[in-house]
C-alpha positions as CSV (number, residue, x, y, z in Angstrom):
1,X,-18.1,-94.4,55.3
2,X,-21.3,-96.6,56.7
3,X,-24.0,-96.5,58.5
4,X,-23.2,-95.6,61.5
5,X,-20.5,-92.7,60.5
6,X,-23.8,-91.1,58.6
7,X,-25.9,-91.4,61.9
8,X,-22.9,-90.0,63.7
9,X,-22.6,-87.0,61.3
10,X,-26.6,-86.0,61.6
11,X,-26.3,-86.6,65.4
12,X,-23.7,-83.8,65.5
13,X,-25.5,-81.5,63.0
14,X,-28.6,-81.6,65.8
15,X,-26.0,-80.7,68.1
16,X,-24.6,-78.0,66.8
17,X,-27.6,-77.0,64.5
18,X,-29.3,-75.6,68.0
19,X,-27.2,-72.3,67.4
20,X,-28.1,-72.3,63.8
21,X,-31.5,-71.7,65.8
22,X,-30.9,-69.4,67.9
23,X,-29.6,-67.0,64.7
24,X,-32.8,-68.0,62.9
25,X,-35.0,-66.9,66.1
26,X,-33.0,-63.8,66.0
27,X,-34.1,-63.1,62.7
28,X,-37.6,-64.1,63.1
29,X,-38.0,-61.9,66.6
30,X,-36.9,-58.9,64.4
31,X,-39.1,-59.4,61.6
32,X,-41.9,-60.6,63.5
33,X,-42.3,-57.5,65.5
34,X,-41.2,-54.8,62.6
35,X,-41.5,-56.7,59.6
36,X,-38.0,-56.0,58.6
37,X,-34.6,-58.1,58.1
38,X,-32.0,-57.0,59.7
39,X,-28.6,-58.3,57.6
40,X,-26.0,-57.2,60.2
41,X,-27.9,-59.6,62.8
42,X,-25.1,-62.5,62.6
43,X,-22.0,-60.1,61.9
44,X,-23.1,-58.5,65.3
45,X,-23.7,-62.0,66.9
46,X,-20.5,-63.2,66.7
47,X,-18.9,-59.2,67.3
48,X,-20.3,-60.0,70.8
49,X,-18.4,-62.8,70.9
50,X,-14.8,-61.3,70.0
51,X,-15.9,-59.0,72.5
52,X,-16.0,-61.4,75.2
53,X,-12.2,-62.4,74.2
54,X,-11.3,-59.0,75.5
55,X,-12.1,-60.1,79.0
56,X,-9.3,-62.6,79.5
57,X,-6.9,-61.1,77.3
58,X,-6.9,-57.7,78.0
59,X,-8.7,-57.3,81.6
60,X,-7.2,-60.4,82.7
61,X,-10.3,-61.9,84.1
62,X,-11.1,-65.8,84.0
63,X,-11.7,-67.9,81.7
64,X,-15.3,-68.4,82.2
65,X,-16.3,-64.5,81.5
66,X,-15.8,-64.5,78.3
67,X,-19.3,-66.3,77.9
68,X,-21.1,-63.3,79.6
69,X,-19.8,-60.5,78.1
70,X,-20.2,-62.4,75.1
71,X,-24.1,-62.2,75.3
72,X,-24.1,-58.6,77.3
73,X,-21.8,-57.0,74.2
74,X,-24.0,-58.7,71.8
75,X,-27.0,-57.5,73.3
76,X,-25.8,-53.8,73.7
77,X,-24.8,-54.0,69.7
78,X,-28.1,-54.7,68.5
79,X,-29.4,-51.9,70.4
80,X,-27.2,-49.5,68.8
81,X,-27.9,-51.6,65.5
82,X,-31.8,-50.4,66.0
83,X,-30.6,-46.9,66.7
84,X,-28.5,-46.5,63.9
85,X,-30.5,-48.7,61.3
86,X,-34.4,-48.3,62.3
87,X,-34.5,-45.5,64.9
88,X,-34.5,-42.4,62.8
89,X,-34.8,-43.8,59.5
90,X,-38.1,-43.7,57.6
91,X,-39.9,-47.6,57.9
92,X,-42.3,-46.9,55.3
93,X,-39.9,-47.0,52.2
94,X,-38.1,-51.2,52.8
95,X,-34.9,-50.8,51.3
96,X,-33.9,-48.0,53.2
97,X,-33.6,-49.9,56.6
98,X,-32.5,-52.7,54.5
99,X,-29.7,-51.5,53.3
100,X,-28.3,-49.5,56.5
101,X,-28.5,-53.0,58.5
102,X,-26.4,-54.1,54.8
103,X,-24.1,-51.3,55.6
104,X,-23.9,-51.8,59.2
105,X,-23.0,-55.5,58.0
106,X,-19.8,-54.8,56.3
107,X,-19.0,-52.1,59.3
108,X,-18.9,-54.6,62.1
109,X,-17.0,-56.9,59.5
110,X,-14.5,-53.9,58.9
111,X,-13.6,-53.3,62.3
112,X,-13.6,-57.0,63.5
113,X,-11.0,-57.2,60.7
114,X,-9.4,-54.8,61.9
115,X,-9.5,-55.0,65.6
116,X,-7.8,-59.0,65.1
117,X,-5.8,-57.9,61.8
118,X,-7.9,-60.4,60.3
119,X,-6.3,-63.5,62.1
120,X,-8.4,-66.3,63.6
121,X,-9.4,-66.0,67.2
122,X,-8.7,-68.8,69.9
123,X,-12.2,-69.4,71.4
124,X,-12.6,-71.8,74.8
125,X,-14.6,-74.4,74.8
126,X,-18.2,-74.3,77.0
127,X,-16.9,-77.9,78.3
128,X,-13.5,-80.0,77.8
129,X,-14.7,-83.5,79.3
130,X,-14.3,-86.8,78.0
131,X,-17.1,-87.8,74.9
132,X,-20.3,-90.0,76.0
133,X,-20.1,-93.4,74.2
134,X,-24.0,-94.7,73.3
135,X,-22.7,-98.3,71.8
136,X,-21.3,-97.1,68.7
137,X,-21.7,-93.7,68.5
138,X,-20.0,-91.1,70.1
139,X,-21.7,-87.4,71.7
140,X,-18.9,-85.0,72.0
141,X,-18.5,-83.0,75.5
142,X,-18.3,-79.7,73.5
143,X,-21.7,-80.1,71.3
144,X,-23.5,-81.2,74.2
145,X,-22.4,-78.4,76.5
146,X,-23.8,-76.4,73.5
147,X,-26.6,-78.1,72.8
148,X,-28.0,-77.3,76.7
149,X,-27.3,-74.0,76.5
150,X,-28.6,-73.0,73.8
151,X,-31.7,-74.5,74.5
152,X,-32.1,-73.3,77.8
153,X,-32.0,-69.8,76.3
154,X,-34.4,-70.8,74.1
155,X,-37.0,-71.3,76.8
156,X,-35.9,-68.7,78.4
157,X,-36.9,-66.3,74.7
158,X,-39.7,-68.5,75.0
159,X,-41.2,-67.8,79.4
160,X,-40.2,-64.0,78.6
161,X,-42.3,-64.1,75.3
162,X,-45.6,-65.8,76.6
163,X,-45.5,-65.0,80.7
164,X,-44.4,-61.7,80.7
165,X,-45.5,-58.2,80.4
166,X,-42.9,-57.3,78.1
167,X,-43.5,-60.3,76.0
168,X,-47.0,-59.6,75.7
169,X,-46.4,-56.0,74.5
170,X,-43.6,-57.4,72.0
171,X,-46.5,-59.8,70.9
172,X,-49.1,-57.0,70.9
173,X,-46.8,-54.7,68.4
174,X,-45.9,-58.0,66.3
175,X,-49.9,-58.3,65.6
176,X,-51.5,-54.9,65.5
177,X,-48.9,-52.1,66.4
178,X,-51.6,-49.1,66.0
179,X,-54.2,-50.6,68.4
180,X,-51.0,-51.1,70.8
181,X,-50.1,-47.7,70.6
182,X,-53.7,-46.6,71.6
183,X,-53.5,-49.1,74.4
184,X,-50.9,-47.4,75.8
185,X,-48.0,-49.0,74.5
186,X,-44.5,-47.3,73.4
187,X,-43.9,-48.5,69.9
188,X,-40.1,-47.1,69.8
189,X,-39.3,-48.5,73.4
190,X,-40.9,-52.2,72.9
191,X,-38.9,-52.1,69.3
192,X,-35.6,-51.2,70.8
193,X,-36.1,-53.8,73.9
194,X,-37.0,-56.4,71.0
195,X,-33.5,-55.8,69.5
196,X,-32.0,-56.3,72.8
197,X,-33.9,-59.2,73.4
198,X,-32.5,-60.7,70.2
199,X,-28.9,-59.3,70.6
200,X,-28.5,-61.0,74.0
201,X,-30.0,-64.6,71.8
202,X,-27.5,-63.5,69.6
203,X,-24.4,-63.4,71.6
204,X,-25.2,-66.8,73.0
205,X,-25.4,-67.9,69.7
206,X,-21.8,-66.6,68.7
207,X,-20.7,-67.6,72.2
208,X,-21.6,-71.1,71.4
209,X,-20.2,-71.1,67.6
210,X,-16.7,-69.9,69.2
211,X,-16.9,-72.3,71.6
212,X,-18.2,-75.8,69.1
213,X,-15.7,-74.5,66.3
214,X,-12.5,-73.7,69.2
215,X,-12.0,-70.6,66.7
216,X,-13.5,-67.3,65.6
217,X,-12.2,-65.7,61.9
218,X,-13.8,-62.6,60.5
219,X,-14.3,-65.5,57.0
220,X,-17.7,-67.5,58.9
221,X,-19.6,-64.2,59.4
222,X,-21.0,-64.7,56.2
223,X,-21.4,-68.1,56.3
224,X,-23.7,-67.6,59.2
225,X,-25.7,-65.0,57.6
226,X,-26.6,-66.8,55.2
227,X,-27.6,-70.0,57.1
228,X,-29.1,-68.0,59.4
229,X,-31.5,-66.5,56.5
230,X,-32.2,-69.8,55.2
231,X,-33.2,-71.5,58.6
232,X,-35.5,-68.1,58.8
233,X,-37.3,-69.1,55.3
234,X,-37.3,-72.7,56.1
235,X,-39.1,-72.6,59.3
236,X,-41.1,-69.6,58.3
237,X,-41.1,-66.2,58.5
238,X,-42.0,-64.7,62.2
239,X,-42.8,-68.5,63.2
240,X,-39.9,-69.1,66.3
241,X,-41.1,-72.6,66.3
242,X,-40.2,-72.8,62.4
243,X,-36.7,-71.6,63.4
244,X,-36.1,-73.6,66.2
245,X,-37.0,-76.8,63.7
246,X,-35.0,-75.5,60.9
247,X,-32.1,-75.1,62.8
248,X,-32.1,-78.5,63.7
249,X,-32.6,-79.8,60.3
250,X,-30.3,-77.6,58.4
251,X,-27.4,-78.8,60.9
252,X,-28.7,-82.2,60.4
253,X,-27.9,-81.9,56.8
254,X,-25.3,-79.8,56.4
255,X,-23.2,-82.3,58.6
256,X,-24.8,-85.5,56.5
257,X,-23.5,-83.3,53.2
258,X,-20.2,-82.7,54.8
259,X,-19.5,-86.7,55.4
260,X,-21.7,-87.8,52.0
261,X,-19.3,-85.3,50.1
262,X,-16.4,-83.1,51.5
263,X,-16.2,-79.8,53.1
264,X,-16.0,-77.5,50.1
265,X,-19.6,-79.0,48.4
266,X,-21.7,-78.7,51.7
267,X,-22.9,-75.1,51.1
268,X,-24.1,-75.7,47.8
269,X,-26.7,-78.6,49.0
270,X,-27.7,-76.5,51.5
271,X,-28.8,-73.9,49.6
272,X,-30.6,-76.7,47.4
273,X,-32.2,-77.8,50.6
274,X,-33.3,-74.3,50.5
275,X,-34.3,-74.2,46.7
276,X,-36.5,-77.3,47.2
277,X,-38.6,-75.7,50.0
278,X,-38.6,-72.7,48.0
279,X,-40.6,-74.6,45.1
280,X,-42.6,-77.2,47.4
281,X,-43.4,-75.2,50.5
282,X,-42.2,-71.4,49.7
283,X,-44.0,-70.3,53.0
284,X,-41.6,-72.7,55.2
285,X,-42.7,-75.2,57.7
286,X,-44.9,-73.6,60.1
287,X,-46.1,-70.3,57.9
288,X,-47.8,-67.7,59.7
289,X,-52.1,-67.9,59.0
290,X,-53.6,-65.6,56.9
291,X,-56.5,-63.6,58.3
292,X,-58.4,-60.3,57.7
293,X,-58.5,-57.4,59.7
């Protein structure tokens, strides 16, 4: 391989890395408001997207609507994620909502399994047209369908986070949740409406993977997680900025691994990638500031 096959390879990982950011802001959005991880974030992602296969193949309804109900489904997953995992469980001890969002990860893997009988899923593609030659390289139809889309739902995240009222209260919570509770506030409601928030980011995301990839299987679940968690840690965590810019990167490089190496070795350089931030910049790219109360 030369050059221009490398180029070609990292101009595809920006493509495609966009949904590695959209998982990575769903992470952050999550911990950022309640200072928690939620595992099952990703398994439910792409649960909304089997979900939207049941539109064509069992309502019969077009093509096309497998995208929404893709991002609806996911949305109405995370909410019962936060009732099932945060709701009524006791915040002050983390492992204990920890390990129900662990739990509720191999739940939504056990009954995606079993719902498909564990066989890969035919996804549609967000665009079938003819690639866009730029002299020698080549932007496929697919990647860029899913490179607009995702990032028109990222400044979508972005208007409802910093020009409306719900964002500000999501904000509020994020930075002092007591003194927005005594101005007014509904810590339980803005909490479950932030889980929706990233559900619905979510199912966009799993909408898109289905659609880059052609395929859904039960196997890239965790696969995402994980790339999902180190895009978090990368950009920094509770900085959506960070994961935007992570996503990019770590799509960059996983698809510069893939064609320096082979398929099998990618993973492992990406979780160097990760080890080496770890050691030189452990707080990730854009780290929160530190101030006093």
């Amino acid at each position: 391989m030369g050059f221009v096959d490398y180029v070609q390879a990292i101009i595809d990982g920006l493509l495609f890395g966009t949904t590695y950011s959209l998982i990575g802001i769903g992470f952050t959005l999550v911990f950022g408001v309640m200072h928690k991880i939620n595992m099952s974030y990703a398994a439910a992602s792409l649960a909304g997207a089997y979900c939207g296969l049941a539109g064509p193949q069992l309502l019969s309804l077009p093509l096309w609507s497998v995208f929404p109900i893709s991002i609806v489904a996911a949305g109405v997953i995370g909410y019962l994620i936060y009732l099932a995992c945060f709701r009524f469980i006791p915040l002050a001890s983390p492992l204990a909502p920890l390990m129900s969002t662990v739990g509720m990860l191999l739940l939504v893997d056990e009954i995606v399994v079993h719902a498909t009988a564990g066989m890969p899923q035919s996804y549609p593609a967000i665009y079938d047209g003819d690639p866009i030659e730029l002299g020698a390289f080549i932007l496929r139809a697919d990647l860029i369908g899913v490179f607009l889309i995702s990032l028109v739902a990222m400044v979508v995240l972005l208007l409802l986070l910093y020009r409306t009222r719900l964002g500000m209260a999501t904000r509020a919570v994020a930075q002092q949740p007591v003194a927005a509770q005594l101005c007014g506030m509904r810590l339980q409601a803005v909490n479950g409406l932030t889980f929706v928030m990233s559900g619905l980011l979510g199912g966009v995301a799993g909408a898109m993977i289905g659609a880059s990839v052609g395929m859904l299987s039960p196997l890239i679940s965790g696969t995402i997680t994980v790339k999902g968690l180190i895009v978090t840690v990368i950009g920094g965590l509770g900085s959506i900025p960070g994961a935007i810019v992570a996503g990019l990167l770590v799509g960059a490089a996983e698809n510069l691994f893939q064609a320096m190496r082979n398929v099998t070795e990618r993973d492992i350089y990406v979780m160097l990638l990760l080890f080496v931030f770890l050691v030189l910049r452990p707080n990730g790219l854009f780290a929160a500031g530190r101030s006093r109360d």
